[in-house]
N, CA, C and O atoms as a GROMACS GRO file, in nm:
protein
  588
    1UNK      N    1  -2.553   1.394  -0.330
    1UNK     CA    2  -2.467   1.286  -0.284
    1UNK      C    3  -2.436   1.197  -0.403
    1UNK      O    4  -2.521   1.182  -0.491
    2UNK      N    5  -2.291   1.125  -0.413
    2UNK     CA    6  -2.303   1.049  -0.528
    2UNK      C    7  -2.329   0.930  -0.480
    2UNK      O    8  -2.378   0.888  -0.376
    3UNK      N    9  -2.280   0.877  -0.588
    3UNK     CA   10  -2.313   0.706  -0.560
    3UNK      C   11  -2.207   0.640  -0.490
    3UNK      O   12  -2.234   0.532  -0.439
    4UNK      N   13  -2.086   0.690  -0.480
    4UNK     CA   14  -1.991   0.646  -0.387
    4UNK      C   15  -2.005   0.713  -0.266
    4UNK      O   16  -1.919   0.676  -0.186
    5UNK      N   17  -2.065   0.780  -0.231
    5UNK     CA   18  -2.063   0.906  -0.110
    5UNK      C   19  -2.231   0.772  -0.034
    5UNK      O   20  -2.235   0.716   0.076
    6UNK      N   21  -2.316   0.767  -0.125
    6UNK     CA   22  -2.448   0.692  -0.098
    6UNK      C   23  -2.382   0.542  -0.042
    6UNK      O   24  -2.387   0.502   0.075
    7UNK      N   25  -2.324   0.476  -0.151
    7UNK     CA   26  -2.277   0.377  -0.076
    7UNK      C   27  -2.170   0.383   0.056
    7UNK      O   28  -2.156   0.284   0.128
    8UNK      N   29  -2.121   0.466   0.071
    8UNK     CA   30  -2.020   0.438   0.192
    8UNK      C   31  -2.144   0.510   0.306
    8UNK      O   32  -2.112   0.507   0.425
    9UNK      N   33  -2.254   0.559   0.277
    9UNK     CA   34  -2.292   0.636   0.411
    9UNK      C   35  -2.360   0.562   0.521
    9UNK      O   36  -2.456   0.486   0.508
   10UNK      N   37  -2.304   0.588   0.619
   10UNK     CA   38  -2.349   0.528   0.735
   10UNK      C   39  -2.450   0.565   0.843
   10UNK      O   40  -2.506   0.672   0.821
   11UNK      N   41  -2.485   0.504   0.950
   11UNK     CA   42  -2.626   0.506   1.050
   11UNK      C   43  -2.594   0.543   1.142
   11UNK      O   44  -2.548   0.461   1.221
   12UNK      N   45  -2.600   0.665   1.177
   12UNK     CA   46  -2.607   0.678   1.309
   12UNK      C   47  -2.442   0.706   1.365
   12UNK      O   48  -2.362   0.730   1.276
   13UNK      N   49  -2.387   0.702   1.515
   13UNK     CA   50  -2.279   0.734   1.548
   13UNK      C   51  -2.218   0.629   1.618
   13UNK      O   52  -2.236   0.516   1.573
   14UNK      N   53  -2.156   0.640   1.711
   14UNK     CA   54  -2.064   0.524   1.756
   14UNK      C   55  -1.938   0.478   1.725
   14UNK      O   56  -1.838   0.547   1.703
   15UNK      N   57  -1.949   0.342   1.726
   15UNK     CA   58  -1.784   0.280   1.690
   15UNK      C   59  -1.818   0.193   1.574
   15UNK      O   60  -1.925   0.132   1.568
   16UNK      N   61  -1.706   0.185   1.460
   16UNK     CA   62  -1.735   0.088   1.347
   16UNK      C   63  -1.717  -0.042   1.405
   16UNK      O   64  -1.639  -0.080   1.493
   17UNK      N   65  -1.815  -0.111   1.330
   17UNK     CA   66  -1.805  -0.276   1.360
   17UNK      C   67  -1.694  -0.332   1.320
   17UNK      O   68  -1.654  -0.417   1.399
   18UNK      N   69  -1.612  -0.313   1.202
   18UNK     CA   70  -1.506  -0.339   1.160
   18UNK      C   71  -1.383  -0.367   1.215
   18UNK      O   72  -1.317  -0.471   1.205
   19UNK      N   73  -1.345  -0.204   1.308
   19UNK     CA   74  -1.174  -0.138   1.357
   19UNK      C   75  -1.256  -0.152   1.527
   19UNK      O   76  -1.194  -0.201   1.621
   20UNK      N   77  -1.400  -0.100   1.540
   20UNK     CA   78  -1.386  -0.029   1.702
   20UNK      C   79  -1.368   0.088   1.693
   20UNK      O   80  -1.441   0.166   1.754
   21UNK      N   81  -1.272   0.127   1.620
   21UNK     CA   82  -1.256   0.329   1.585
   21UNK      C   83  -1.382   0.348   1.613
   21UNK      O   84  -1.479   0.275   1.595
   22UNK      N   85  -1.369   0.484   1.674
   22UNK     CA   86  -1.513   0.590   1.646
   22UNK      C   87  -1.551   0.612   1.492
   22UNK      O   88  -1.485   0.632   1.389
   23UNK      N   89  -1.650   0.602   1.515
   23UNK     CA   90  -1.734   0.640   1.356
   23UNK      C   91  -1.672   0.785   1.326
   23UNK      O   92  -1.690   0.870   1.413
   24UNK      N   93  -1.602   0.819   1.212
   24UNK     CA   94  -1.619   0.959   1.169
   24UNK      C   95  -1.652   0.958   1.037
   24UNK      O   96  -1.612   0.870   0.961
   25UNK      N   97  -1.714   1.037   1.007
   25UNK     CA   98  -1.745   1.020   0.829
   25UNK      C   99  -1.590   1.070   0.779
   25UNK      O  100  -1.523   1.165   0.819
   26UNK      N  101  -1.558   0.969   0.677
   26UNK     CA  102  -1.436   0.990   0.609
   26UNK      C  103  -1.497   0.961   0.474
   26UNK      O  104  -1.585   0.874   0.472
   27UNK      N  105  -1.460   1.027   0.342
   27UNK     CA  106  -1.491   0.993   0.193
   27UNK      C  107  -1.374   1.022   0.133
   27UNK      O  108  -1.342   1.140   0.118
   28UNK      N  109  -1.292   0.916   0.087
   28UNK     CA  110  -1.164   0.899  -0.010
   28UNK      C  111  -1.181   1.020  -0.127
   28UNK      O  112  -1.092   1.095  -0.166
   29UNK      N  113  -1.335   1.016  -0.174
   29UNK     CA  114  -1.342   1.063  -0.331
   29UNK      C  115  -1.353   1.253  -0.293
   29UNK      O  116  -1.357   1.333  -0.387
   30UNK      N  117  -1.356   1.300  -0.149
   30UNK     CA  118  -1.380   1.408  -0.119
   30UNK      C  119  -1.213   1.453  -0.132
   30UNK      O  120  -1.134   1.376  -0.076
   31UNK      N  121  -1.154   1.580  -0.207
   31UNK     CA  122  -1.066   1.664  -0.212
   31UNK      C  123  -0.959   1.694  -0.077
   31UNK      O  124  -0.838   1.699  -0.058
   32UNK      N  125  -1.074   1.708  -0.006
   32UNK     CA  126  -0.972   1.807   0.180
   32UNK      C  127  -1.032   1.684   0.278
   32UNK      O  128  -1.063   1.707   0.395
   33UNK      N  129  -1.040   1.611   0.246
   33UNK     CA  130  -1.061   1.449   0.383
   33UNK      C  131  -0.903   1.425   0.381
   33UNK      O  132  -0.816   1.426   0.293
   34UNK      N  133  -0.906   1.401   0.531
   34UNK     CA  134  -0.761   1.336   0.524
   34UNK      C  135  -0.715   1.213   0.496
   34UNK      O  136  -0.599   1.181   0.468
   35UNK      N  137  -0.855   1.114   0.506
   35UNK     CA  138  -0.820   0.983   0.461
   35UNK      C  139  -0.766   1.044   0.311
   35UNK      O  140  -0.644   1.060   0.307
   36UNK      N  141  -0.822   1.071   0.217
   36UNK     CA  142  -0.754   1.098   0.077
   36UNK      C  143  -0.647   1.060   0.066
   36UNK      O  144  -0.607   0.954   0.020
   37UNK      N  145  -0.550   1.212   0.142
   37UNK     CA  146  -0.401   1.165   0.176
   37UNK      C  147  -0.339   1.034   0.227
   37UNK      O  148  -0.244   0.997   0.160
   38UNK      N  149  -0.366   0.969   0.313
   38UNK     CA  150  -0.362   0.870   0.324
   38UNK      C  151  -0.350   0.750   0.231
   38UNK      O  152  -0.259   0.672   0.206
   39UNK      N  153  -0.477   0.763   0.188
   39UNK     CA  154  -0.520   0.657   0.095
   39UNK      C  155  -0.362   0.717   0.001
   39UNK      O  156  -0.262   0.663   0.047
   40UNK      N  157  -0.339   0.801  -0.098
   40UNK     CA  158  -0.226   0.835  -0.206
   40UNK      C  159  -0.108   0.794  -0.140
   40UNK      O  160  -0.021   0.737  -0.207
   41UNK      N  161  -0.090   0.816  -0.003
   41UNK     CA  162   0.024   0.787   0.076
   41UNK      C  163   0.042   0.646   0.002
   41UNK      O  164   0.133   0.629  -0.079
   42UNK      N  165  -0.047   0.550   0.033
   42UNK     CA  166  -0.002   0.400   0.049
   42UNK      C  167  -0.054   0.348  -0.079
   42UNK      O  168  -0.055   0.226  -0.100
   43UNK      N  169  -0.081   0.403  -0.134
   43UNK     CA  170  -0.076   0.389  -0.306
   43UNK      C  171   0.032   0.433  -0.397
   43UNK      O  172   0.036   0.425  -0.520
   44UNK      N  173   0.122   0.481  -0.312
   44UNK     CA  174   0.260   0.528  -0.354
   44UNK      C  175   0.337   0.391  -0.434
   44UNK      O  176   0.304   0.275  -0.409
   45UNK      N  177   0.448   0.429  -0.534
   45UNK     CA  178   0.491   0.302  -0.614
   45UNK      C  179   0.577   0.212  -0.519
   45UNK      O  180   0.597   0.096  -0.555
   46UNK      N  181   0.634   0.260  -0.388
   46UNK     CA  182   0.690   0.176  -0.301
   46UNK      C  183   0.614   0.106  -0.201
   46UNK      O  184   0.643  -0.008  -0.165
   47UNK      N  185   0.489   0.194  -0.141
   47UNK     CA  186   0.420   0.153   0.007
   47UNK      C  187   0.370  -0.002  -0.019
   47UNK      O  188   0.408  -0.093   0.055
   48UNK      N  189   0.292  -0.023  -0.118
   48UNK     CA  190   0.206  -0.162  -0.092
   48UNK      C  191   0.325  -0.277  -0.140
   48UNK      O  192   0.299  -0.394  -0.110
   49UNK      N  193   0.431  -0.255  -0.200
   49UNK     CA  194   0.541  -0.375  -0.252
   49UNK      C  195   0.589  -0.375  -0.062
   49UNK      O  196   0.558  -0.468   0.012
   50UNK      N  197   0.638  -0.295  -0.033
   50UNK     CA  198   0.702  -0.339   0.127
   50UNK      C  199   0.621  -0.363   0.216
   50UNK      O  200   0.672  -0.391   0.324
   51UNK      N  201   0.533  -0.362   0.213
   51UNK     CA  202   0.391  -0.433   0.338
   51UNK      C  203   0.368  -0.564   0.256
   51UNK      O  204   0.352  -0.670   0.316
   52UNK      N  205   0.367  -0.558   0.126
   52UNK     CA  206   0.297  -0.737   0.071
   52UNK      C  207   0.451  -0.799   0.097
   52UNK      O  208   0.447  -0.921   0.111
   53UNK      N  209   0.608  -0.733   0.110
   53UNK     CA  210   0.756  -0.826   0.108
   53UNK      C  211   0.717  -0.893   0.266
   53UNK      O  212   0.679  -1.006   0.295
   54UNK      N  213   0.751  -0.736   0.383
   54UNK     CA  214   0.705  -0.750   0.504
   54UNK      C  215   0.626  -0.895   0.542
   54UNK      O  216   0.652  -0.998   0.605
   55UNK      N  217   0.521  -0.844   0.472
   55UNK     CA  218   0.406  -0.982   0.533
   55UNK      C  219   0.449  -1.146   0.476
   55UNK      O  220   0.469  -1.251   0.537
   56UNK      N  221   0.451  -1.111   0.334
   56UNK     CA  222   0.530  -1.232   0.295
   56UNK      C  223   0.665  -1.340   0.366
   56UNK      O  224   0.677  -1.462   0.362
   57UNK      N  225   0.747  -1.239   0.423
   57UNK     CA  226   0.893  -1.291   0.456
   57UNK      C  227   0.853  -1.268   0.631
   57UNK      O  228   0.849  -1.375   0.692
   58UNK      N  229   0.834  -1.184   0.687
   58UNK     CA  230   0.874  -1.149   0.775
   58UNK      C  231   0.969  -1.095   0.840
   58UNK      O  232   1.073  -1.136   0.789
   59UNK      N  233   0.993  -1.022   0.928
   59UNK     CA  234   1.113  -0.967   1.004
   59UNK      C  235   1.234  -0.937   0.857
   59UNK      O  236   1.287  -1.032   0.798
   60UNK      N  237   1.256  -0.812   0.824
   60UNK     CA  238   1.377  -0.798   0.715
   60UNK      C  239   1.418  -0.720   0.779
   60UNK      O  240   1.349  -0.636   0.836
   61UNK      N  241   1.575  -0.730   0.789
   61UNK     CA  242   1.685  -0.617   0.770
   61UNK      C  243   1.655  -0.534   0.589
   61UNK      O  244   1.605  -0.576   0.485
   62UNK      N  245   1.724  -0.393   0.634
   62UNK     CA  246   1.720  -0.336   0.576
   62UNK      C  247   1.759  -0.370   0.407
   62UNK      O  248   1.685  -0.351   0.310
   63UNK      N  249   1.871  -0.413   0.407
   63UNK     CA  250   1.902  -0.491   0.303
   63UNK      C  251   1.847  -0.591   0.198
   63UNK      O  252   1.848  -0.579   0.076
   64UNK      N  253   1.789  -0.714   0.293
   64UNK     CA  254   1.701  -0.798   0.264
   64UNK      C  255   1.587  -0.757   0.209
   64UNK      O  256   1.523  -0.824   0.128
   65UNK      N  257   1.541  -0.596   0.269
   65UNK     CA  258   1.387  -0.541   0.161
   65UNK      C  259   1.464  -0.511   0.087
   65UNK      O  260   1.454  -0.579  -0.015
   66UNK      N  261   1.534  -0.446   0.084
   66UNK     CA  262   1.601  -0.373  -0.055
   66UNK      C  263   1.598  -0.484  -0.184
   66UNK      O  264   1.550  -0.472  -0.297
   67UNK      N  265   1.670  -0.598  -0.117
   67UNK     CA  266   1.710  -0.720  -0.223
   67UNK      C  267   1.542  -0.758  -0.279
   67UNK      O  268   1.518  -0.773  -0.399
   68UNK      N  269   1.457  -0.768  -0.192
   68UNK     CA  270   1.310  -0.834  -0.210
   68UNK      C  271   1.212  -0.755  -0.311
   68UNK      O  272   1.138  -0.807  -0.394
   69UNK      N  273   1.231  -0.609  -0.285
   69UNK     CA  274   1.140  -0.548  -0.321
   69UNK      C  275   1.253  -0.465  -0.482
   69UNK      O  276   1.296  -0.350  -0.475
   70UNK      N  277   1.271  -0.538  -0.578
   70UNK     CA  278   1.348  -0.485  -0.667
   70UNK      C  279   1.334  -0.345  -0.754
   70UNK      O  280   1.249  -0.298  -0.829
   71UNK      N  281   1.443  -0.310  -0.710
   71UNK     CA  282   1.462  -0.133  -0.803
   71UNK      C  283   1.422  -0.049  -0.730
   71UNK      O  284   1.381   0.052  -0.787
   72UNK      N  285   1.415  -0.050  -0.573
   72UNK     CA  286   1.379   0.035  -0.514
   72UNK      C  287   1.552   0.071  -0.438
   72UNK      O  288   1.643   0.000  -0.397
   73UNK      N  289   1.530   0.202  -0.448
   73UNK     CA  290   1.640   0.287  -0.410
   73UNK      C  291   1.668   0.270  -0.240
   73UNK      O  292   1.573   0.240  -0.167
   74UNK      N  293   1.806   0.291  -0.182
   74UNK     CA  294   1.784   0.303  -0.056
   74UNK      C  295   1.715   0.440  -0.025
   74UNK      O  296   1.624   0.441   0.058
   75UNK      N  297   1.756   0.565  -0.090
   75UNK     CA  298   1.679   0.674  -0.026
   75UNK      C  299   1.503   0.639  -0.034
   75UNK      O  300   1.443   0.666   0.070
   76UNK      N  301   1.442   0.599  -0.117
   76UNK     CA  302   1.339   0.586  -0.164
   76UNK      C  303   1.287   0.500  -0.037
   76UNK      O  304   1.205   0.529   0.050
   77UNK      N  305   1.383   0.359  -0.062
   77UNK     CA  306   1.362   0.281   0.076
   77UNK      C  307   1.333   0.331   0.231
   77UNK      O  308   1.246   0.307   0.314
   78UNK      N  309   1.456   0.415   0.226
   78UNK     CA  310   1.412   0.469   0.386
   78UNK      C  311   1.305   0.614   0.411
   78UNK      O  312   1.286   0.667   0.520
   79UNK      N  313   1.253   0.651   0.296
   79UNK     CA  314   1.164   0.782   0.317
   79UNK      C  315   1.034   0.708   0.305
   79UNK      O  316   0.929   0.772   0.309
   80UNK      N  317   1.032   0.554   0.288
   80UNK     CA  318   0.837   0.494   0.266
   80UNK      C  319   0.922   0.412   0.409
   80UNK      O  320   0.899   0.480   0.510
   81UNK      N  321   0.956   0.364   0.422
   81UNK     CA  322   1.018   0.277   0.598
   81UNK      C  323   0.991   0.372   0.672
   81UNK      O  324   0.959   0.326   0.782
   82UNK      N  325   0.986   0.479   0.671
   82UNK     CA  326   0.995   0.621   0.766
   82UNK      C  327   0.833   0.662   0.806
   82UNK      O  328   0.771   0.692   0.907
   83UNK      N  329   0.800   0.638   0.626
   83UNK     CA  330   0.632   0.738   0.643
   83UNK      C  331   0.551   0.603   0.706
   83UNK      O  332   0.472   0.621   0.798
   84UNK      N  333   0.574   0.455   0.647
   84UNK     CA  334   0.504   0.357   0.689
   84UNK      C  335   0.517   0.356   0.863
   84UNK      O  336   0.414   0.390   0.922
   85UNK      N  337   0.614   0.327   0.933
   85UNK     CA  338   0.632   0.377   1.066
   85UNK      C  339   0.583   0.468   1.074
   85UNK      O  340   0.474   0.433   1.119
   86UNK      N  341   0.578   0.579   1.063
   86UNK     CA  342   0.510   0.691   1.158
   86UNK      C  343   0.365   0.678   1.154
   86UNK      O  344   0.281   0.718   1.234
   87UNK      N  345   0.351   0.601   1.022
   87UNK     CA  346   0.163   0.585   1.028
   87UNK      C  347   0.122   0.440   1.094
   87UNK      O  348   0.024   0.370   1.070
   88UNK      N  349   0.197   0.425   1.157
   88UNK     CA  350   0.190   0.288   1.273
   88UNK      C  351   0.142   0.162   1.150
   88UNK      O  352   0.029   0.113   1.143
   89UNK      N  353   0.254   0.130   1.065
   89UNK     CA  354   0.219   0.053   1.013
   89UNK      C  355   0.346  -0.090   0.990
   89UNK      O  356   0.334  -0.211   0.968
   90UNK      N  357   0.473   0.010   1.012
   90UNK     CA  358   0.605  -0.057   1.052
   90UNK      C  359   0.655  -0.009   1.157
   90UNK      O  360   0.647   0.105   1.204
   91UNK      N  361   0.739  -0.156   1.213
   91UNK     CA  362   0.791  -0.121   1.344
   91UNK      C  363   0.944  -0.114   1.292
   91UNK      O  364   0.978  -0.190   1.202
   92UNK      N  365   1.018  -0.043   1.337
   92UNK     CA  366   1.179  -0.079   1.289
   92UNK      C  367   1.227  -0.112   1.485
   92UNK      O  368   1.193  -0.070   1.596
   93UNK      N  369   1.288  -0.174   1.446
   93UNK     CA  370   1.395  -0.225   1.591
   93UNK      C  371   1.536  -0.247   1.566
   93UNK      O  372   1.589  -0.294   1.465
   94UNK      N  373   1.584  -0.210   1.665
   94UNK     CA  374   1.732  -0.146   1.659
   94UNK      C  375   1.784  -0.278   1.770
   94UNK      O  376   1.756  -0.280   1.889
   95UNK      N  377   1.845  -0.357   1.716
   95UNK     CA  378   1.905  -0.446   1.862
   95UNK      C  379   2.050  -0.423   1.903
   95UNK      O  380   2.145  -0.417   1.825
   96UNK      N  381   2.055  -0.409   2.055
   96UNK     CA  382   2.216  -0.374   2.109
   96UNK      C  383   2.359  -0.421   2.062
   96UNK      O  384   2.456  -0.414   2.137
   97UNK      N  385   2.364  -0.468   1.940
   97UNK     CA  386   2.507  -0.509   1.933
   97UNK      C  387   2.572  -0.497   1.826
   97UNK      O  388   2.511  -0.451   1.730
   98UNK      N  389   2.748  -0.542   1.808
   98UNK     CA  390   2.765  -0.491   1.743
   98UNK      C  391   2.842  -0.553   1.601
   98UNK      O  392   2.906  -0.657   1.609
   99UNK      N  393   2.831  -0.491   1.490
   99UNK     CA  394   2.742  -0.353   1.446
   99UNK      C  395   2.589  -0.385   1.496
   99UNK      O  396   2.529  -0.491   1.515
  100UNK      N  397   2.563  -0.284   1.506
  100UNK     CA  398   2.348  -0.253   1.574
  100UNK      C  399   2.294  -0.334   1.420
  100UNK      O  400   2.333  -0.325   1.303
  101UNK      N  401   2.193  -0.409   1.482
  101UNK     CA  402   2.073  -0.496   1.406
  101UNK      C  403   1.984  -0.386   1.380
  101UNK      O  404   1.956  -0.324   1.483
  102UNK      N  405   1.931  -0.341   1.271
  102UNK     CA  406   1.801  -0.322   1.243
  102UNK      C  407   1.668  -0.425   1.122
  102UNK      O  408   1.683  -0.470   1.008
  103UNK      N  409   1.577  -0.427   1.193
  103UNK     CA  410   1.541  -0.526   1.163
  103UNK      C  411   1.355  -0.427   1.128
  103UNK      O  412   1.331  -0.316   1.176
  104UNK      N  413   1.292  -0.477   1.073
  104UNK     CA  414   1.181  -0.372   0.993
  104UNK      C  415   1.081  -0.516   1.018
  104UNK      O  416   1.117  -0.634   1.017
  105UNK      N  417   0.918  -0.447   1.043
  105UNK     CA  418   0.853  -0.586   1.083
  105UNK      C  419   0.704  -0.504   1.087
  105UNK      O  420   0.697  -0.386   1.120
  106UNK      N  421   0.578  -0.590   1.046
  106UNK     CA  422   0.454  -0.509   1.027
  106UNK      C  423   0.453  -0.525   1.185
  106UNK      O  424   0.502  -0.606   1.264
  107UNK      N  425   0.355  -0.380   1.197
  107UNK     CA  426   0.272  -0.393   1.354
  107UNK      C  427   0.112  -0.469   1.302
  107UNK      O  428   0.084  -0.543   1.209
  108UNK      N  429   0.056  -0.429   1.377
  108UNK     CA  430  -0.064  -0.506   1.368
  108UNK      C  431  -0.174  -0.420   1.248
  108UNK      O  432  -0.244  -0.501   1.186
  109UNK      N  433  -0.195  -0.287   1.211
  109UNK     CA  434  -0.217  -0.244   1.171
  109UNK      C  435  -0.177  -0.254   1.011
  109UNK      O  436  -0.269  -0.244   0.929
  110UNK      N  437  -0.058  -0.271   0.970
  110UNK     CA  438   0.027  -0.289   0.878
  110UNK      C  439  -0.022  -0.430   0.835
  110UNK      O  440  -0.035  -0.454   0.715
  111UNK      N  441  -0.048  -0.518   0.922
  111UNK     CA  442  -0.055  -0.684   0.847
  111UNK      C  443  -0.190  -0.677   0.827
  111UNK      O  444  -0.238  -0.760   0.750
  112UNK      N  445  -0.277  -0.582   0.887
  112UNK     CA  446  -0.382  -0.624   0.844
  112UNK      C  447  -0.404  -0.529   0.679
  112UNK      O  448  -0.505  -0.550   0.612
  113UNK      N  449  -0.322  -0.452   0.644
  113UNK     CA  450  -0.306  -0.397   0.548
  113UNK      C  451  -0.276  -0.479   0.413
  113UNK      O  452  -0.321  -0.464   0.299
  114UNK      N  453  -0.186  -0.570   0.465
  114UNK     CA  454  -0.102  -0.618   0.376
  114UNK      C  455  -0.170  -0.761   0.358
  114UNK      O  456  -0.130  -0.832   0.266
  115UNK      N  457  -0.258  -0.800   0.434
  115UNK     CA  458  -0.359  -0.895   0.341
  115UNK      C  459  -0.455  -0.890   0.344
  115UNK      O  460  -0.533  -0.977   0.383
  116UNK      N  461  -0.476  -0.799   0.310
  116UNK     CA  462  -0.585  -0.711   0.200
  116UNK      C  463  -0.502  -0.717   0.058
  116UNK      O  464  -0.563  -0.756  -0.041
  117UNK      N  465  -0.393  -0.686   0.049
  117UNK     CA  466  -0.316  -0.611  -0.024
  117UNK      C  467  -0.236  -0.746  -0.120
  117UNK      O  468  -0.193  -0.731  -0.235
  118UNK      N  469  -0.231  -0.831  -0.068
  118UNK     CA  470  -0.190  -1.009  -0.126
  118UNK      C  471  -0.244  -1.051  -0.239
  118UNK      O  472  -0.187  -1.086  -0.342
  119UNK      N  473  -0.427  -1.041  -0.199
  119UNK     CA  474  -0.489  -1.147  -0.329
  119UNK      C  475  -0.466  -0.995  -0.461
  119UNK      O  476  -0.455  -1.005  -0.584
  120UNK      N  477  -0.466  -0.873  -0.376
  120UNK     CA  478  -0.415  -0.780  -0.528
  120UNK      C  479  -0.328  -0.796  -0.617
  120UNK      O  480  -0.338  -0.774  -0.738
  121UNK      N  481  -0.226  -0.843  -0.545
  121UNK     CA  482  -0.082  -0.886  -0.573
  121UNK      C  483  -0.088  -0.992  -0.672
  121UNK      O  484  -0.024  -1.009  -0.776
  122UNK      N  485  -0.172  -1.052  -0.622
  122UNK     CA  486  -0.170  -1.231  -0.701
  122UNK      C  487  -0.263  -1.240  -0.836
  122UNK      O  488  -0.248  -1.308  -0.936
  123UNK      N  489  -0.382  -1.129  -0.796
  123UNK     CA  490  -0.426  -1.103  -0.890
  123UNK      C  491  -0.369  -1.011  -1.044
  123UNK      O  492  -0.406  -1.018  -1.161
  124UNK      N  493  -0.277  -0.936  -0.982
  124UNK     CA  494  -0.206  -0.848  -1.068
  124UNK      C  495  -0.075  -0.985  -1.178
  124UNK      O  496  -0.038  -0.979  -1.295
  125UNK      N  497  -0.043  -1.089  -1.065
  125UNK     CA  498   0.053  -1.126  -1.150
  125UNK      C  499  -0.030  -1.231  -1.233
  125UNK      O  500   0.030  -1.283  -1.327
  126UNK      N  501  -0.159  -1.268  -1.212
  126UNK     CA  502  -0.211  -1.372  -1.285
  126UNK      C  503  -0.324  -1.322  -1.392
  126UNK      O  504  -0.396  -1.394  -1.461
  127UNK      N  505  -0.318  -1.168  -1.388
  127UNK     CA  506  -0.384  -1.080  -1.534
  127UNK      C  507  -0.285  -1.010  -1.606
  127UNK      O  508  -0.322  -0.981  -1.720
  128UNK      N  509  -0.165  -0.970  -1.577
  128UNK     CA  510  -0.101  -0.903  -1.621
  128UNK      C  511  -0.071  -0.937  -1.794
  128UNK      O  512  -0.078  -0.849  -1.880
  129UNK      N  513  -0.047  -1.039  -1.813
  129UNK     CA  514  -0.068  -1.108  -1.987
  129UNK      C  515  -0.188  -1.036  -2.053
  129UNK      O  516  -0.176  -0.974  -2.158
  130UNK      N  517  -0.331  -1.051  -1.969
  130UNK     CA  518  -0.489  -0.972  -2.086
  130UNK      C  519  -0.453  -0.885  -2.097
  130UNK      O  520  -0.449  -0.841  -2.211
  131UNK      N  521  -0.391  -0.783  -1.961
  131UNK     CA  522  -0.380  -0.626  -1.975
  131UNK      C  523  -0.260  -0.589  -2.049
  131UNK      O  524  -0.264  -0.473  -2.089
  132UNK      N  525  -0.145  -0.661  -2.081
  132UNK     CA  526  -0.073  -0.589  -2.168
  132UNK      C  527  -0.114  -0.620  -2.323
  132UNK      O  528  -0.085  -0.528  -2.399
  133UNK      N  529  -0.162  -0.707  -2.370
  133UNK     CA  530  -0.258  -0.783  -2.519
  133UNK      C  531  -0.313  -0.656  -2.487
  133UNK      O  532  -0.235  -0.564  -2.508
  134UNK      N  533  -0.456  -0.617  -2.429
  134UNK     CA  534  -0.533  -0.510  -2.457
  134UNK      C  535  -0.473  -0.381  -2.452
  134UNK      O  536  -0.533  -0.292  -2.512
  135UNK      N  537  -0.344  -0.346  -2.381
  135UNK     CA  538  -0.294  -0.222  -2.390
  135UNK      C  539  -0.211  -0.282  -2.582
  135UNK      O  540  -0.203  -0.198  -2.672
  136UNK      N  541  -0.184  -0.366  -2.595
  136UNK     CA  542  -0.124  -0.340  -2.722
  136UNK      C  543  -0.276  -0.358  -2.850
  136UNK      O  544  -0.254  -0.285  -2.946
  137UNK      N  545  -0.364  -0.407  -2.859
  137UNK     CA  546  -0.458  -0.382  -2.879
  137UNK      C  547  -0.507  -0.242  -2.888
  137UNK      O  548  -0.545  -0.227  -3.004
  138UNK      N  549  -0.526  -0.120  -2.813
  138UNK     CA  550  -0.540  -0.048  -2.756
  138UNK      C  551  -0.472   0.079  -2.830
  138UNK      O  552  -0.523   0.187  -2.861
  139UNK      N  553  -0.312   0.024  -2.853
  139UNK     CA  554  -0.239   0.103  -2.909
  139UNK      C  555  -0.238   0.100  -3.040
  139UNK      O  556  -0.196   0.202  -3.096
  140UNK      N  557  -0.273   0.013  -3.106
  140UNK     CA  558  -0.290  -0.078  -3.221
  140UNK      C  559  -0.417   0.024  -3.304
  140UNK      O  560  -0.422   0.068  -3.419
  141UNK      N  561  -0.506   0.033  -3.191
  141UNK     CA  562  -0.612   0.122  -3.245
  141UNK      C  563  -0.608   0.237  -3.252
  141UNK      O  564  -0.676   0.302  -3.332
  142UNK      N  565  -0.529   0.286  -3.169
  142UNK     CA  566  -0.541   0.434  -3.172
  142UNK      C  567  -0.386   0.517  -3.202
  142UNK      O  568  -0.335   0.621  -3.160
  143UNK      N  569  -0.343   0.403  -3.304
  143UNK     CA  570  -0.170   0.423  -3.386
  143UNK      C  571  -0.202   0.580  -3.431
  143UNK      O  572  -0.316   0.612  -3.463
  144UNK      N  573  -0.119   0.652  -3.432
  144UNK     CA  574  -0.162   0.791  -3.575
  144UNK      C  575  -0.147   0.702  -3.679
  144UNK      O  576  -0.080   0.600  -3.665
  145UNK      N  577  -0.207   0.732  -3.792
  145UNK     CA  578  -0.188   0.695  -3.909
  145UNK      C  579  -0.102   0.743  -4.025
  145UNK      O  580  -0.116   0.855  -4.074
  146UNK      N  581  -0.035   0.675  -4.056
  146UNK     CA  582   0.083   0.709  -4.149
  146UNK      C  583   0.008   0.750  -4.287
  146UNK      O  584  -0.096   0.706  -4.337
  147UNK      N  585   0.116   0.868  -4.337
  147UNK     CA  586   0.045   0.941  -4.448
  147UNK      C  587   0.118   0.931  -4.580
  147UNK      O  588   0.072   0.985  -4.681
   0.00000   0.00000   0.00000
């Protein structure tokens, strides 16, 4: 067992204290678990920017993520809107009129995703200065050397 397999292992059967879900053993770091997939799903370069816009703003038309979440493509846009919905994480709603409203909005599952996913966010924009110094640092050291 490793040390990530040791720390995540759990007691016994039942429901997690956490979700209520039934206990199943799931391990991210295991190859053929399906959480894995999952987990890469929403580690994708679009999934966690439109759950942290989502939660941030609330209720967006299609457009409005587009505008929020910058340089993301509409195809790109609607194939993570698509996978996030089907993994019950966005709701899209279609309202009767006309032209038809669509309007994109976390379910409950999704918000609880997405702040989790916030202080990352905040943390990313308030280190991002050390980590590019040490990536140039970094590069600095390991230049080829001119002959």
């Amino acid at each position: 067992m490793t040390t990530a397999q040791g720390a995540r292992a759990t007691a016994g059967r039942g429901e997690t204290k956490e979700t209520g879900e039934p206990e199943i053993e799931r391990d991210v770091f295991a190859q053929l678990c399906p959480s894995r997939a999952v987990f890469a799903e929403l580690a994708d370069k679009w999934s966690m920017l439109i759950l942290m816009s989502l939660f941030a703003c609330g209720p967006l038309r299609f457009s409005e993520l587009q505008r929020g979440v910058g340089g993301v493509s509409r195809k790109m846009l609607t194939q993570t809107l698509r996978t996030l919905e089907r993994d019950g994480l966005v709701r899209r709603t279609v309202f009767p009129e006309t032209p038809p409203r669509v309007v994109y909005d976390l379910l409950p599952l999704g918000r609880e995703l997405a702040e989790l996913l916030e202080p990352v966010g905040r943390w990313t924009e308030l280190r991002t200065g050390r980590m590019l110094a040490a990536r140039e640092e970094f590069d600095a050291a390991h230049a080829p050397e001119e002959g």
